[in-house]
matplotlib code that plots the C-alpha trace (Angstrom):
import matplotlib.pyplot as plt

x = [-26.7, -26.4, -23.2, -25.1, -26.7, -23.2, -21.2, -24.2, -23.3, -19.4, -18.5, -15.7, -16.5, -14.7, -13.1, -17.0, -19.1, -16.9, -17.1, -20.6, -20.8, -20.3, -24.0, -25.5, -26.6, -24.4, -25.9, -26.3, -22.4, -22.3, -24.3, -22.4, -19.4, -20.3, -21.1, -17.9, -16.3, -18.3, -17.1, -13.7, -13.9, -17.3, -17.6, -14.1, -12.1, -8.5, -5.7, -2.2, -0.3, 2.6, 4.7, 5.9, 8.8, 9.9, 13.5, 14.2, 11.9, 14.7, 14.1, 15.3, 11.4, 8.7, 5.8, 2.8, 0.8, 3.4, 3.1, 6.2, 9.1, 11.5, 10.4, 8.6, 5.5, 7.9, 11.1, 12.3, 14.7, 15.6, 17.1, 17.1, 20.1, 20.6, 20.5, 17.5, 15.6, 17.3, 15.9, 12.3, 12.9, 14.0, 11.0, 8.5, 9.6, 9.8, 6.0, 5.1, 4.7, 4.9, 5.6, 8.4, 7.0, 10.3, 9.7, 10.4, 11.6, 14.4, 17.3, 20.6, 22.6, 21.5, 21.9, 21.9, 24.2, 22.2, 19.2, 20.7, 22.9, 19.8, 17.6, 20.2, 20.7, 16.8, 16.3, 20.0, 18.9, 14.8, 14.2, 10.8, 10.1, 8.7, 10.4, 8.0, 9.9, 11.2, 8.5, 8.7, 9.0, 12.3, 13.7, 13.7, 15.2, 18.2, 18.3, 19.1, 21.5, 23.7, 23.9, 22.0, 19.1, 15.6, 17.2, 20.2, 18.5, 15.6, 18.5, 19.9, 17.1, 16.0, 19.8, 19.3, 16.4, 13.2, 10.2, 7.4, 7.2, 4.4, 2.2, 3.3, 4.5, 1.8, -0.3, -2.4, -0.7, -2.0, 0.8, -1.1, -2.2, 1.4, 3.2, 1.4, 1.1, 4.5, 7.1, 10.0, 9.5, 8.9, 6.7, 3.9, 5.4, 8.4, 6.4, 4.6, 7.8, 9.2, 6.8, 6.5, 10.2, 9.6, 6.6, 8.7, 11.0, 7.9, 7.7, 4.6, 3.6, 0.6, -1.0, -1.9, -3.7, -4.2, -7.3, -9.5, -7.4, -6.9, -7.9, -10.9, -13.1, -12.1, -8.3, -9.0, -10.4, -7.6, -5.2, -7.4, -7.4, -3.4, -3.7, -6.0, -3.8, -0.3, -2.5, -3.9, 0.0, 1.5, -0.8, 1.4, -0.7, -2.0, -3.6, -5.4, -5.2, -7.2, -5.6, -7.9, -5.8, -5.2, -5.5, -3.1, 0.4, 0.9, 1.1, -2.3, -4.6, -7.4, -10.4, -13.0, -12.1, -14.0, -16.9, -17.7, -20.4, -17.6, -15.0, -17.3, -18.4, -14.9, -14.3, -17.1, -15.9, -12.3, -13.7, -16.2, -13.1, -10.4, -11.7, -8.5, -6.8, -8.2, -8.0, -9.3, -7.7, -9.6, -6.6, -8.1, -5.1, -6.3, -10.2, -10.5, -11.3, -14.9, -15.5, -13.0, -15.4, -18.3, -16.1, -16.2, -19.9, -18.8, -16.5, -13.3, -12.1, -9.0, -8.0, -4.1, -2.8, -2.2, 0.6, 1.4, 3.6, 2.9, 4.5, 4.0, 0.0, -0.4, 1.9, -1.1, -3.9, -4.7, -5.3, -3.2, 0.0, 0.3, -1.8, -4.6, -4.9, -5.2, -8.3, -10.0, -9.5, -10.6, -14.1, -14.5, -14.5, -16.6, -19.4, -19.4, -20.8, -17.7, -15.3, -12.0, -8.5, -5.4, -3.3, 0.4, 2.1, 0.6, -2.8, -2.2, -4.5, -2.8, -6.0, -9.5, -10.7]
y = [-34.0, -32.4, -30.1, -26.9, -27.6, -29.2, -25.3, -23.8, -25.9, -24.9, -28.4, -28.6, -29.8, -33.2, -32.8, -34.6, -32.3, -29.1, -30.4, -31.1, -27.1, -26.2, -27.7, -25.4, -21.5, -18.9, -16.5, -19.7, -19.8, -16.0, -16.1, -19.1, -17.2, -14.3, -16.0, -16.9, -13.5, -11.3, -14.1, -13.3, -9.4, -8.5, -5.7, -4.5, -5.0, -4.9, -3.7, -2.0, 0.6, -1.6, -1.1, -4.2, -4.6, -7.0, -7.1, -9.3, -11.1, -13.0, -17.0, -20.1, -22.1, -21.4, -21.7, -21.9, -19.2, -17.0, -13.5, -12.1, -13.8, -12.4, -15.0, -15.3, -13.8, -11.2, -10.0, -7.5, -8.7, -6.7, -7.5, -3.7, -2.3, -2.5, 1.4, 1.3, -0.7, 1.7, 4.8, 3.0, 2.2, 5.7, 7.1, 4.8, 5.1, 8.7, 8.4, 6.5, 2.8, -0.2, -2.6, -3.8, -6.8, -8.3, -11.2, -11.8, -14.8, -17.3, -15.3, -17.7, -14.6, -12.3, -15.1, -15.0, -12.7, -10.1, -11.1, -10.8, -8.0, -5.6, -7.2, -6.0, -2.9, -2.0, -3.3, -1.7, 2.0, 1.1, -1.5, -0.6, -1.9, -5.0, -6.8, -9.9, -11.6, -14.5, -17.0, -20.4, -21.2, -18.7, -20.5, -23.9, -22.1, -20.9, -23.6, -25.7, -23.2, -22.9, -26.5, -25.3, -26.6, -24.9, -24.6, -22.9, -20.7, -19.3, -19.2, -16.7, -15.0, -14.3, -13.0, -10.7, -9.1, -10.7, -10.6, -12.7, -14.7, -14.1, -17.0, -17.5, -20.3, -22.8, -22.4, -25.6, -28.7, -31.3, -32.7, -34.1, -30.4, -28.6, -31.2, -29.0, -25.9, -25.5, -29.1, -28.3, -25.7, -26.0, -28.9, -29.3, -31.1, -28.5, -26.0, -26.8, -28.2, -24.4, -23.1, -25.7, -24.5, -21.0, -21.3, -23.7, -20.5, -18.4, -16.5, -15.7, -16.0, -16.3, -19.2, -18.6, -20.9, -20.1, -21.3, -20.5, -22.0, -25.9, -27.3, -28.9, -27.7, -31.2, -29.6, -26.3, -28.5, -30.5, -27.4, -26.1, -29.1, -29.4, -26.1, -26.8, -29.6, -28.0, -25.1, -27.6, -28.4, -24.8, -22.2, -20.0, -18.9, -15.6, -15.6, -17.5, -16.0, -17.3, -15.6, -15.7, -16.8, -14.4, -14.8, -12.8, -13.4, -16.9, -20.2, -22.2, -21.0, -21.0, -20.3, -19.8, -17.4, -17.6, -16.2, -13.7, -16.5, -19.3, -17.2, -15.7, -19.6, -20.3, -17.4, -18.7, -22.1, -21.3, -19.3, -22.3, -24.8, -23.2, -22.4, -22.2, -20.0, -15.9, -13.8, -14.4, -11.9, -10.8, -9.9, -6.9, -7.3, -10.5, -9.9, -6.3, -4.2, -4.0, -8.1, -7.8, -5.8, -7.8, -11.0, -9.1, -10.6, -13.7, -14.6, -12.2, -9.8, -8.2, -6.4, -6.5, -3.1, 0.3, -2.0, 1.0, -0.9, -4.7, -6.5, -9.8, -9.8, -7.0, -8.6, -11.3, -8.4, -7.4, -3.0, -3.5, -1.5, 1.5, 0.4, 2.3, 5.6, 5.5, 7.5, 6.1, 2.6, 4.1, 5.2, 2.4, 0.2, 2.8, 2.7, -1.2, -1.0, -2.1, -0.7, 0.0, -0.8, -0.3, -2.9, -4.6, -6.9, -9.1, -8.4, -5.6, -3.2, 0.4, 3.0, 2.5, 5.0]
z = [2.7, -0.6, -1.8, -1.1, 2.3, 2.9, 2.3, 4.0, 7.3, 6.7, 6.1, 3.6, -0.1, -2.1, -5.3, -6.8, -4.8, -6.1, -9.8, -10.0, -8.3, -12.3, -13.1, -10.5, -11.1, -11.2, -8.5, -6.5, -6.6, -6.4, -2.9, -1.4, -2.4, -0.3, 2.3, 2.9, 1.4, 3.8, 6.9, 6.1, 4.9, 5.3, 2.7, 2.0, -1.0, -0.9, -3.0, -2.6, -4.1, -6.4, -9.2, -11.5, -12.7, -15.8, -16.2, -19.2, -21.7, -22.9, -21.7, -22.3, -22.1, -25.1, -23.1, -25.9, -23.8, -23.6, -25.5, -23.5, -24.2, -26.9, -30.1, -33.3, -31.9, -30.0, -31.7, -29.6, -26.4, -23.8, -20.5, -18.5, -16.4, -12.8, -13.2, -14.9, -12.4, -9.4, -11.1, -11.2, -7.7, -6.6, -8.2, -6.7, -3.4, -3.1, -4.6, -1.2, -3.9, -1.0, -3.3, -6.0, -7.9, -10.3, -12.4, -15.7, -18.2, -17.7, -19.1, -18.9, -19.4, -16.5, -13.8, -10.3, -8.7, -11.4, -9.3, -5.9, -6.6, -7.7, -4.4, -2.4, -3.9, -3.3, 0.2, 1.8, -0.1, 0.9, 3.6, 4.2, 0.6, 0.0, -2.3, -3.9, -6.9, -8.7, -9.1, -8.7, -12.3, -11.9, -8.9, -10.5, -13.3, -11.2, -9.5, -12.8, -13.9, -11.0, -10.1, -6.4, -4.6, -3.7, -0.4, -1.6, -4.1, -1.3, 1.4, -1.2, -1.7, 1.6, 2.4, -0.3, 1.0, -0.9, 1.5, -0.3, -3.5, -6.5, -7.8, -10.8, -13.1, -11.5, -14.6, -14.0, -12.2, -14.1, -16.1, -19.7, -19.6, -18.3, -21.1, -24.2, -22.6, -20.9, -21.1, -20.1, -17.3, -13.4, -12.7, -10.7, -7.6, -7.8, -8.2, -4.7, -3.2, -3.8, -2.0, 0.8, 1.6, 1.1, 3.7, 6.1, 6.6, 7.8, 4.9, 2.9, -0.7, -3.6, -5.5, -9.6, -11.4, -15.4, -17.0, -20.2, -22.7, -23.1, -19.6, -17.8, -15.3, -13.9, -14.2, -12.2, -9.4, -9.0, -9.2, -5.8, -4.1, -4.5, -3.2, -0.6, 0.4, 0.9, 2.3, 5.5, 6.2, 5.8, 6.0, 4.1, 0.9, 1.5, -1.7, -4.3, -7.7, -11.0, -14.2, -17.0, -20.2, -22.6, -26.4, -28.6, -29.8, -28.7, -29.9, -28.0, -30.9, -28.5, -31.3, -28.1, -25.4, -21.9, -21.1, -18.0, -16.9, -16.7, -15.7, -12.5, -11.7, -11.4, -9.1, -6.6, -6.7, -5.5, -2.8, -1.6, -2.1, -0.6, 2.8, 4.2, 2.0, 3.5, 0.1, -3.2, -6.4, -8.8, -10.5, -13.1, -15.7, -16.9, -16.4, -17.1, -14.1, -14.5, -14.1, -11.7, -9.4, -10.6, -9.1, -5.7, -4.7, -6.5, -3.6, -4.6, -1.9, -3.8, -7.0, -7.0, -7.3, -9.6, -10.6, -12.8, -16.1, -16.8, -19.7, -19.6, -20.0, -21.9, -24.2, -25.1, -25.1, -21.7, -20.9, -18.2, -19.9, -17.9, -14.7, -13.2, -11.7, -7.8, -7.7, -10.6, -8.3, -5.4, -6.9, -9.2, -5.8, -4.4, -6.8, -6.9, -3.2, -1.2, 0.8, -1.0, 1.7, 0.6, 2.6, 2.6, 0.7, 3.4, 4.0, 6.7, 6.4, 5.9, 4.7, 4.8, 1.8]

ax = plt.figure().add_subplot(projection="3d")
ax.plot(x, y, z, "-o")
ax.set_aspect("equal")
plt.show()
């Protein structure tokens, strides 16, 4: 049976068979994808109402992607207030915003009781906020810092009132590529081992994985079977994530940047490969929002959020700034053909628009 008849029957792919998926046609991809997208969500695209937070650029890592970090490339440090991230909070919440998302750089000066102290603060004055933050790049961080295990550090967190962790700081798990594009930072097998704990505790969190700088297609694969692995054992990624690598202000001097055609291929891959994992981001802030709704019938079933500030992307180029207008998303989905659903942090479903 060959790879395509093989995902038509619902028989799960090998890492070979979702290589050699690169060589076939885009909108071969693209209608596999949907296959499965529409099996899952039929026509609706998701996306939730959320505000980011980024407390401090300053870190201790130099990752050569990184735009955001206070260094040559960025000269201006700044770690914010407790008060300053309250008076974000207060607005947000009396705006109806279901989401805090707070991650940032690895700042040896704010430590952990700065982390747990302002979690705290936001979930005893708003428990009905989620709180998703610290990723687990950050964790391994504090973990290192305060002489504390994973355990330790998530126990914390939990106590403090985090609900879900973000994706971040995976990057790409193979380790020839992770030693030039990040050494020093949260490994692979850490990274997942963070997670494995967080999941063994019931909770719920996201899966990134970078690409369009210096990997391999053979790379990416491997990053989704890893996922796909951990996945089968835990079932506690709600969400696969592809950010697309962005160019400015950093130190990978990627002279090519990826095209739409490789970037929506990738899209429909991870939605054929990882069959177990429900929702697939197109995550607008690092594809622009207009792939991002092409990437909807290329297997993609979510766009993130208004997010409303970022700082760590549109450090390195991405419009992503000052977020996007509610209503602007709402009839931007529209006109794409799909049904636009404002859910949870977790997938439940809150407004059908």
């Amino acid at each position: 049976m060959d790879v395509i008849a093989k995902i038509e029957a619902g028989e799960r792919i090998t890492f070979d068979e979702a290589l050699a998926l690169y060589d076939h046609d885009l909108f071969v991809l693209g209608e596999l994808a949907d296959i499965g997208r529409k099996k899952l969500h039929g026509n609706k695209t998701y996306f939730n109402i959320n505000r980011h937070i980024n407390p401090t650029n300053i870190c201790k890592d130099v990752c050569k992607f990184c735009a955001y970090s206070a260094s040559r490339k960025n000269p201006q440090p700044y770690t914010m207030k407790h008060e300053e991230i309250m008076e974000i909070v207060d607005d947000i919440a009396k705006r109806g915003i279901k989401e805090v998302h707070i991650v940032s750089a690895h700042n040896p000066d704010t430590g952990l009781d700065w982390y747990t102290t302002v979690f705290s603060k936001i979930k005893a004055k708003y428990p009905e906020l989620h709180i998703k933050a610290l990723t687990a790049a950050e964790i391994h961080f504090l973990s290192e810092e305060y002489e504390k295990s994973y355990d330790e550090i998530i126990d914390i967190m939990i106590e403090n009132g985090v609900d879900s962790l973000p994706g971040g700081g995976a990057e790409i798990f193979d380790e020839e590529v992770r030693d030039y594009i990040c050494k020093g930072k949260v490994t692979s097998e850490q990274w997942l081992e963070i997670h494995r704990k967080w999941h063994e505790r019931g909770k719920k969190s996201n899966v990134t994985m970078l690409f369009g700088h210096v990997e391999k297609r053979k790379d990416r694969i491997d990053h989704m079977m890893r996922i796909r692995d951990l996945q089968d054992q835990t079932g506690g990624f709600n969400c696969f994530i592809p950010l697309v690598y962005q160019s400015e202000n950093n130190y990978l001097n990627v002279k090519e940047f990826i095209t739409a055609h490789e970037i929506l291929k990738t899209m429909a891959i991870s939605r054929i490969v990882l069959d177990n994992v429900p929702n697939l981001k197109a995550y607008w802030v690092t594809s622009t929002v207009n792939l991002a709704l092409v990437a909807q019938e290329f297997g993609a079933n979510d766009l993130d959020g208004t997010i409303e500030k970022e700082s760590i992307n549109s450090a390195a180029g991405a419009k992503s700034a000052h977020g996007v207008d509610l209503q602007e998303f709402v009839d931007l989905i529209k006109d794409s053909g799909f049904t636009p659903v404002e859910r949870d942090s977790l997938y439940k479903e809150l407004k059908v628009w």
